[in-house]
Legacy VTK file of the C-alpha trace (Angstrom):
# vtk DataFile Version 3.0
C-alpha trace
ASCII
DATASET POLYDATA
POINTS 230 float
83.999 79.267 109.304
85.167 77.188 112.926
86.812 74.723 110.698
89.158 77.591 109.042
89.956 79.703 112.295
90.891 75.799 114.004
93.081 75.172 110.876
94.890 78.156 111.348
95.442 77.788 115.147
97.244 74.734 114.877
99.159 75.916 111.487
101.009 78.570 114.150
102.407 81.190 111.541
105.389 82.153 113.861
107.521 84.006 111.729
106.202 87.240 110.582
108.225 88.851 107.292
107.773 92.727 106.550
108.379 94.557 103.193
110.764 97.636 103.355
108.184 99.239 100.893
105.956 101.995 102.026
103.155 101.128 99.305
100.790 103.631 100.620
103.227 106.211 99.186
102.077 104.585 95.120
98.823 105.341 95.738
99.394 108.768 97.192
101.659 109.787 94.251
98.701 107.953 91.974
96.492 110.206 92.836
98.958 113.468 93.153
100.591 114.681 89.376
102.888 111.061 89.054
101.989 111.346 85.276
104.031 107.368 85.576
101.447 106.087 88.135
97.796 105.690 87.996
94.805 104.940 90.762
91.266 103.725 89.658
88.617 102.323 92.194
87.604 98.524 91.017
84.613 98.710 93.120
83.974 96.983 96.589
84.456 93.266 97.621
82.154 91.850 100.029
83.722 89.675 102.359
80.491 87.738 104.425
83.145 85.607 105.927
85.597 88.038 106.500
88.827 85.649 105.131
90.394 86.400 102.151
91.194 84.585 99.386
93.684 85.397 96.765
94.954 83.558 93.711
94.639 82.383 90.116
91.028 82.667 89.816
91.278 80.035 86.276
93.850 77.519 88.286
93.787 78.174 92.014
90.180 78.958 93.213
89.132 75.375 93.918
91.704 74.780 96.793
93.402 78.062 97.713
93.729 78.514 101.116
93.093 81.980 102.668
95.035 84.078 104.538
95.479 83.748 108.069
93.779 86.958 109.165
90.145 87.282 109.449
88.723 91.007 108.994
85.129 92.425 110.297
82.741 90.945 107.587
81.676 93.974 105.137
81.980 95.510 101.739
85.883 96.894 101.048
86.981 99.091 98.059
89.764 97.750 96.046
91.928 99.535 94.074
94.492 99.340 91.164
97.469 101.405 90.214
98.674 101.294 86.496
102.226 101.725 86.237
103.917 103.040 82.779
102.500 105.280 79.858
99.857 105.463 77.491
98.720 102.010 76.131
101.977 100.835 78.185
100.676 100.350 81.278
100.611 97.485 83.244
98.884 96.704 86.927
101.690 97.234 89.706
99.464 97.104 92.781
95.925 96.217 94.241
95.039 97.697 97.426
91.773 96.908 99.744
91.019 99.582 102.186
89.640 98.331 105.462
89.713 101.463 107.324
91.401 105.255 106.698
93.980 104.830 108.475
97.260 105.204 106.983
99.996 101.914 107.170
103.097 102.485 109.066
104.363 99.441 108.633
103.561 95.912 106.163
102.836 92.524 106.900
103.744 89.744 104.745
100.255 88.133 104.409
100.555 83.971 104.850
98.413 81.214 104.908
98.489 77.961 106.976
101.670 76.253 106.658
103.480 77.803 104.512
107.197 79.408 105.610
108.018 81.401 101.888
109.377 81.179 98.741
112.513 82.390 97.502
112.474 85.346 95.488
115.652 86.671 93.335
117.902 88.457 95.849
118.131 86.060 98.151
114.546 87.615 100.413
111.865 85.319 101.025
108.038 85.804 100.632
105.279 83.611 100.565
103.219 84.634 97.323
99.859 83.324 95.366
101.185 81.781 91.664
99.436 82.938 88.774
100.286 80.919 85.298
97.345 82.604 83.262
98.559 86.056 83.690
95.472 87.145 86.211
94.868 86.702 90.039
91.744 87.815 92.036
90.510 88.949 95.530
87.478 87.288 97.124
86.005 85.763 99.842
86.173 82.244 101.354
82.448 81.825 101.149
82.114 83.728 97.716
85.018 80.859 96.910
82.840 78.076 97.589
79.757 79.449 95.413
82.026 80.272 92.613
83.657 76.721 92.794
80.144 75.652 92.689
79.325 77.806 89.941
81.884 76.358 87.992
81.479 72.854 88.742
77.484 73.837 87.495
79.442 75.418 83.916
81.422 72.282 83.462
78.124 69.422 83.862
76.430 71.871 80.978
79.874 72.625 78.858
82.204 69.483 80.128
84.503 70.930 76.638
83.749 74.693 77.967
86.693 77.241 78.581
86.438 79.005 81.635
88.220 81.786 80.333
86.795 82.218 76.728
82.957 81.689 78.041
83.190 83.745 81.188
85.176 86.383 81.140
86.747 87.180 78.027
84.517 89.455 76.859
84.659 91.486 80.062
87.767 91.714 80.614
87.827 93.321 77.266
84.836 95.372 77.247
83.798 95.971 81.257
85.630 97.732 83.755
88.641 98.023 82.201
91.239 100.207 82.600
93.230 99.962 79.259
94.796 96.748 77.566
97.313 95.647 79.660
96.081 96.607 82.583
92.193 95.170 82.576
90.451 94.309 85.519
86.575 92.965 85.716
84.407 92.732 89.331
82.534 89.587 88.298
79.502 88.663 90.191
78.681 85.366 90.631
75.476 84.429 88.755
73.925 81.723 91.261
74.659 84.636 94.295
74.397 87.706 92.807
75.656 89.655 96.137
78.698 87.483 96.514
81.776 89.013 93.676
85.171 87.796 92.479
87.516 91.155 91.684
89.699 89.661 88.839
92.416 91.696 87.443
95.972 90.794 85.461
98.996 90.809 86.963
101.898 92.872 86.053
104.138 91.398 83.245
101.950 88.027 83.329
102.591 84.506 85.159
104.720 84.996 88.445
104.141 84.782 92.194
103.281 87.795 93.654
103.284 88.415 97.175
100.404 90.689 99.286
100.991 92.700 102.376
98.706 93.538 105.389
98.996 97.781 106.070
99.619 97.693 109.825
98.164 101.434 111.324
100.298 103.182 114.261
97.537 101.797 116.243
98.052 98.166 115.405
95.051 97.697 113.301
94.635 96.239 109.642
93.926 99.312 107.484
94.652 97.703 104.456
96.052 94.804 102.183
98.509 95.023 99.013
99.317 92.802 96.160
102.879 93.843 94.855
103.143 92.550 91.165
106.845 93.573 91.250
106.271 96.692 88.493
107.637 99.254 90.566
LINES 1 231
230 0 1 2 3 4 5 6 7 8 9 10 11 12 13 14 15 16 17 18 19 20 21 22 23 24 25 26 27 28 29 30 31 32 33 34 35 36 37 38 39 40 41 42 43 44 45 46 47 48 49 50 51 52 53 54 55 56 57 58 59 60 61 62 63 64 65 66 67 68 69 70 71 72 73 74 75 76 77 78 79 80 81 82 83 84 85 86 87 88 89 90 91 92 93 94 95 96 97 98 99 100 101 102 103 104 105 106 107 108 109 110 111 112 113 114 115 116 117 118 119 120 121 122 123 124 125 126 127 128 129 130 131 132 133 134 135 136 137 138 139 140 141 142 143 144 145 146 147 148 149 150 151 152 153 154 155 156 157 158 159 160 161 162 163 164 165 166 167 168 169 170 171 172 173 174 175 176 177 178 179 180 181 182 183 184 185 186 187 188 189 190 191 192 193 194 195 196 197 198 199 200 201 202 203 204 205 206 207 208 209 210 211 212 213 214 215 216 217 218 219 220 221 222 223 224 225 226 227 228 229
């Protein structure tokens, strides 16, 4: 991982953005009596190389870039909260804990050389762009071995649909939280160990921005996808 941690030394992310949001506060209220908001554990990502890696796991997987911050290598729990009513729910946030420490402050999570995209309201954010309606969470080295994993699919199915062969049928039928808010931990086959947390995103295609949970300390507790529910 030298070549990523030189890449990002001479990308120099200068300007750091912060979200007025407190987003611990959802998940608090998610699991409180908020009857509106939701919290269910997706299970835990393993992160061997300790950069993340989020995007449109159907478009974006085969070049995304991660983000700038490297974490202690490990396994993380991710979470989800569901936002709405009933069978009206939709995913509003993803959250993966990387200690217990509670964020006092959030960190617009980049990667190399990228400044931010303009957002309605005249604020900027740099966010990943999801035109299937799902993003993911993984790791850079789980990213290679799923690229690879693909590239394997498409030599034995060159007319195969990624979606409609791979994970339609879990995201219908495993781990799922209710319609419009499914989610599926898929393991990758060739590397068992190494997983891809998938999970749909809000109202659908967008660019949705994540946050790094900044303790009192100064430490990374935490990181945030907002998919602009709340």
């Amino acid at each position: 991982m030298k070549c990523l941690q030189n890449l990002f030394r001479r990308s120099g992310v200068k300007r750091v953005r912060h979200s007025g949001i407190d987003y611990g506060r959802y998940f608090e209220r998610a699991r409180g009596e908020d009857s509106h908001l939701e919290c269910r554990f997706l299970g835990k990502l393993v992160l061997p190389s300790g950069f993340v890696v989020a995007c449109d796991p159907l478009l974006g997987l085969q070049d995304t870039l991660p983000f700038t911050r490297r974490m202690a290598p490990g396994e993380y729990p991710v979470s989800v909260v569901l936002a709405g009513h009933r069978n009206n729910r939709r995913n509003a946030l993803i959250k993966m804990m990387f200690s217990d420490k509670r964020a006092i402050h959030w960190e617009l999570a980049m990667v190399p050389g990228l400044s931010g995209t303009s957002r309605e309201g005249g604020a900027q954010f740099y966010g990943f762009t999801a035109e299937a309606g799902i993003g993911c969470l993984c790791d850079a080295y789980s990213q290679k071995h799923y690229n690879r994993y693909l590239d394997s699919f498409f030599r034995d199915h060159p007319e195969g649909d990624i979606y409609d062969s791979l994970f339609a049928e879990a995201f219908n039928r495993r781990n799922h939280t209710d319609r419009e808010g499914s989610c599926f931990n898929f393991y990758l086959p060739s590397r068992p160990r190494l997983n891809v947390i998938m999970f749909n995103t809000g109202y659908g295609d967008g660019i949705y921005p994540a946050y790094w949970g900044i303790s009192k300390e100064g430490e990374v507790c935490s990181l945030v996808i907002d998919f602009l529910v709340l």
